[in-house]
C-alpha positions as CSV (number, residue, x, y, z in Angstrom):
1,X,80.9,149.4,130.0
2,X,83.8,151.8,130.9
3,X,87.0,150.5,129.5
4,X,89.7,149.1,132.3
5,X,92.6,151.3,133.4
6,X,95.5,149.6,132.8
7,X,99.2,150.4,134.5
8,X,102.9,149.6,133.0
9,X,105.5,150.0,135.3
10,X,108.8,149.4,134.7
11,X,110.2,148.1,138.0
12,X,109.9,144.4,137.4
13,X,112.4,144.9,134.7
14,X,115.0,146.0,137.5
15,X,116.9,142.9,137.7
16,X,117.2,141.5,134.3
17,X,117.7,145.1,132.9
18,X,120.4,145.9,135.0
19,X,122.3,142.9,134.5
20,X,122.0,143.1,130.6
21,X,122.7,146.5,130.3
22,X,125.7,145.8,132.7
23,X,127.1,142.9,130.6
24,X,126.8,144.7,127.1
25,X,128.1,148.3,128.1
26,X,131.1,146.1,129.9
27,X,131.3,143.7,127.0
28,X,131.8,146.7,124.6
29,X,133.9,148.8,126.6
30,X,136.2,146.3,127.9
31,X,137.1,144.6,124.4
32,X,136.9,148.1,122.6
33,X,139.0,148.8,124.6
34,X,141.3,145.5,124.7
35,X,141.6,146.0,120.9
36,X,142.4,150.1,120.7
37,X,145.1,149.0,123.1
38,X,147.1,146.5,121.8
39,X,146.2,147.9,117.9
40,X,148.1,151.3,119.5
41,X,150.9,148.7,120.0
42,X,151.3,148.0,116.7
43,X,150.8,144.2,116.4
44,X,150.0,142.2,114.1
45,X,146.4,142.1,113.0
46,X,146.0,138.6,114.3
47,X,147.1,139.2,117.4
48,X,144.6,141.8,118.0
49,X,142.1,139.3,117.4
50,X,143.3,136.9,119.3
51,X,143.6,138.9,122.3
52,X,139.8,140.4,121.7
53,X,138.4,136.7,121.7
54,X,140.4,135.8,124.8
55,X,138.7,138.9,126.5
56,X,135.6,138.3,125.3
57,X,135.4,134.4,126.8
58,X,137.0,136.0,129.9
59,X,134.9,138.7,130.4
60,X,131.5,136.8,130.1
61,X,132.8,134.2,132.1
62,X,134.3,136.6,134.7
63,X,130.5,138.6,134.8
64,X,128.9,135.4,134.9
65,X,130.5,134.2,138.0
66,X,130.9,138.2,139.7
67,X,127.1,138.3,139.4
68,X,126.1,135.1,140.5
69,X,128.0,135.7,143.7
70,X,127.0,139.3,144.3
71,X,123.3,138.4,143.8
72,X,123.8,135.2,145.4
73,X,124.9,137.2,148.3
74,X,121.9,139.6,148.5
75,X,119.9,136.1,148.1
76,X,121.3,134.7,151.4
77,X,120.7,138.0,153.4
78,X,117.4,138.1,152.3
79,X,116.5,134.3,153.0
80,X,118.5,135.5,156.5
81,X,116.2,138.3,157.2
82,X,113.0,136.1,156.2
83,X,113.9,133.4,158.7
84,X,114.5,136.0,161.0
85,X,111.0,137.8,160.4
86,X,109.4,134.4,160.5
87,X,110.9,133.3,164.4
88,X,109.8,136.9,165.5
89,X,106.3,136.4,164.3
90,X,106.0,133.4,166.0
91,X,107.5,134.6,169.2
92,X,106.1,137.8,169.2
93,X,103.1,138.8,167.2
94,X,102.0,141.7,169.1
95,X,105.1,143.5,168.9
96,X,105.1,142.8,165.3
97,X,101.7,143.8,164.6
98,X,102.4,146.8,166.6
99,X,106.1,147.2,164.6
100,X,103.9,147.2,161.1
101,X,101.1,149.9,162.8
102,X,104.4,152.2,163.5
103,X,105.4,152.1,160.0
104,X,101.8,152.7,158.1
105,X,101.7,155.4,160.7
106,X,104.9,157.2,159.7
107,X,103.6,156.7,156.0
108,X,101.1,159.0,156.8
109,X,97.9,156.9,158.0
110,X,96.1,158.2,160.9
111,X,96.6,155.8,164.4
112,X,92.8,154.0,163.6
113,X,93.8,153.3,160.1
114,X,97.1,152.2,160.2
115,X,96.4,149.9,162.6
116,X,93.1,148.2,160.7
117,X,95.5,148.0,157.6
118,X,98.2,145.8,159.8
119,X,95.4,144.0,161.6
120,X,94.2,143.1,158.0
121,X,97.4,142.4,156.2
122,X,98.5,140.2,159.2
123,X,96.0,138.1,158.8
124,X,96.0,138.2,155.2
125,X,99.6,137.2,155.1
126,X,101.7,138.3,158.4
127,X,105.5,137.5,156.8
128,X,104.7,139.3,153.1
129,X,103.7,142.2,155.0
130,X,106.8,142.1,157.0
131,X,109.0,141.5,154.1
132,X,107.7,144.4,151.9
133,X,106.8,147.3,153.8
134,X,109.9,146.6,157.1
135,X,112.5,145.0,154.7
136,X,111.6,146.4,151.4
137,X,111.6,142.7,149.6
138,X,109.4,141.8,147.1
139,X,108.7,139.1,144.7
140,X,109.4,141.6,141.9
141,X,113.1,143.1,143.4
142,X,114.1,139.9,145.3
143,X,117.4,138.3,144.2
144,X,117.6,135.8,141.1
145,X,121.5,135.0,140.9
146,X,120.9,132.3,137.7
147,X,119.0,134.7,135.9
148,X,121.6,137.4,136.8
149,X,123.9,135.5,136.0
150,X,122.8,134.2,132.8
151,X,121.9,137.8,131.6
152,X,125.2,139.2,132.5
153,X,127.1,136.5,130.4
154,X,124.9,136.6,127.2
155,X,124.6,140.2,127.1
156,X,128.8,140.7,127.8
157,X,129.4,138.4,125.1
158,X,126.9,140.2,122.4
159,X,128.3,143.2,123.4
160,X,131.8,141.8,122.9
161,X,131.4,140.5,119.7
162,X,130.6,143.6,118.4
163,X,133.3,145.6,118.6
164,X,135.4,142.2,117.8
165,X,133.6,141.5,114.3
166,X,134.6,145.4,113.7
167,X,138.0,144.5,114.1
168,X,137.8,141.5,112.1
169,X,136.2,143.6,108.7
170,X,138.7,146.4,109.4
171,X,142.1,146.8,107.7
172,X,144.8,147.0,110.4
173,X,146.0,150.4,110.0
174,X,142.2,152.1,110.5
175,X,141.4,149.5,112.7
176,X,141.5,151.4,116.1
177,X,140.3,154.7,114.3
178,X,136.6,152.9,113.2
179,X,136.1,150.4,116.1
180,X,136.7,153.6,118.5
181,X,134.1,155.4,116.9
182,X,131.3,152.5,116.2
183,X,132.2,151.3,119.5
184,X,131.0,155.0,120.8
185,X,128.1,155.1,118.7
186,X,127.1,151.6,120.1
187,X,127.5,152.7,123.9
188,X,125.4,155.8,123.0
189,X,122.4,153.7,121.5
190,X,122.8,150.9,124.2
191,X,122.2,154.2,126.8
192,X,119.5,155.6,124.8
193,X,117.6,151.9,124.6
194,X,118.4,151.2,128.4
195,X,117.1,154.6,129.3
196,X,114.1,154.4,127.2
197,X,113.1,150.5,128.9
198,X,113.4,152.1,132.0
199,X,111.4,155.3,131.7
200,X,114.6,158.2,131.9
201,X,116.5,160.6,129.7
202,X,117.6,159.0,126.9
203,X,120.6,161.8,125.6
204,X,121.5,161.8,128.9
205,X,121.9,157.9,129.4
206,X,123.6,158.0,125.9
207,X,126.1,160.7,126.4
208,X,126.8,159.4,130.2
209,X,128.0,155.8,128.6
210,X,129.4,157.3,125.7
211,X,131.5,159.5,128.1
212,X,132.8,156.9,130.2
213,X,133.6,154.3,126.9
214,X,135.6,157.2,125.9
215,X,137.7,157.8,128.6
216,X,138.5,153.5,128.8
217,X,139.6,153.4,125.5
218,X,141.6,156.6,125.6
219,X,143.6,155.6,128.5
220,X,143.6,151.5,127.2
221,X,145.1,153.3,123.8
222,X,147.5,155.4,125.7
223,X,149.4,152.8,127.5
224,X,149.8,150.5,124.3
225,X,151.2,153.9,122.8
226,X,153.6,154.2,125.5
227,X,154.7,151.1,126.3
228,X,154.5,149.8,122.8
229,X,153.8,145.7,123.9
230,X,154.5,143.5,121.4
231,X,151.4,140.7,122.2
């Protein structure tokens, strides 16, 4: 008995994934960054902590509600477009069927075939049809704003407490020096684990993050440098 051909794909992972990978890259960068700034102050170490906490509850609270609204949003218009899709059908399925023909056809189908595969898949299930090959929504890319939400939160405030137990272990005067560099080192390997999950590059994902978490805390440590405020 031949053995059975089996596919992974990576796309169902889309929104989850992004989300996560979202909330720790910004829960690590953001607070690195919060605490290479005001240690470039000069504080006290307590105060450094304080302020890192503060950021951390802020910043998962902050993603939390940011991506429930932005997915919420996409949510709505898709909901929109469905209702939409639905009334048409109803009012016009000729047109419709004729719409979906007009779209297997540009895909490449010959006139006879594209219009026996929307003949087929409108009565299999007219709207689905509709929804995935004229709106591009699917069950696996269509908008969960909880679950967005929920990953974006979680995965800010792991990525927060990272660099925030650094600071905690670290003596004040090396403080911005090591969480800096393991901060760095984290972003690289978040990269490289995102990248891998989702099938690209992973130096390239590594060094892209690692760029950019470079350049935040840089200009974070800059201003408490300059302005040298006393939190």
């Amino acid at each position: 008995m031949p053995s059975r051909h089996r596919e992974r794909h990576r796309s169902h992972r889309t929104g989850w994934l992004r989300a996560a990978v979202l909330g720790a890259n910004d829960g690590i960068v953001s607070t690195a960054s919060l605490l290479v700034g005001v240690a470039a102050a000069s504080p006290g170490g307590n105060a450094v902590l304080i302020a890192g906490a503060a950021g951390l509850v802020a910043g998962a609270m902050s993603m939390a509600a940011g991506e429930y609204v932005s997915v919420s949003s996409q949510a709505d218009t898709e909901r929109a477009d469905l209702a939409r899709e639905r009334a048409e059908l109803a009012d016009s399925p000729g047109s419709e069927l004729e719409e979906l023909v007009g779209i297997y056809r540009q895909r490449g189908l010959d006139a006879g075939l594209a219009r026996e595969v929307a003949v087929q898949l409108t009565a299999h299930d007219a709207l689905a049809a509709h929804a995935r090959d004229e709106l591009g929504i699917s069950t696996t890319l269509s908008a969960r704003p909880v679950q967005a939400a929920i990953a974006s939160a979680a995965s800010f405030a792991i990525g927060a407490a990272l660099p925030l137990l650094l600071a905690w272990a670290t003596p004040a005067d090396r403080l911005a020096a090591v969480v800096s560099m393991s901060s760095l080192a984290l972003l690289a390997l978040l990269g490289a684990l995102a990248a891998r999950s989702g099938g690209a590059s992973m130096p390239r994902a590594a060094l892209r993050v690692a760029f950019w978490g470079a350049l935040a805390m840089a200009a974070t440590a800059a201003i408490g440098s300059l302005f040298g405020v006393r939190v």
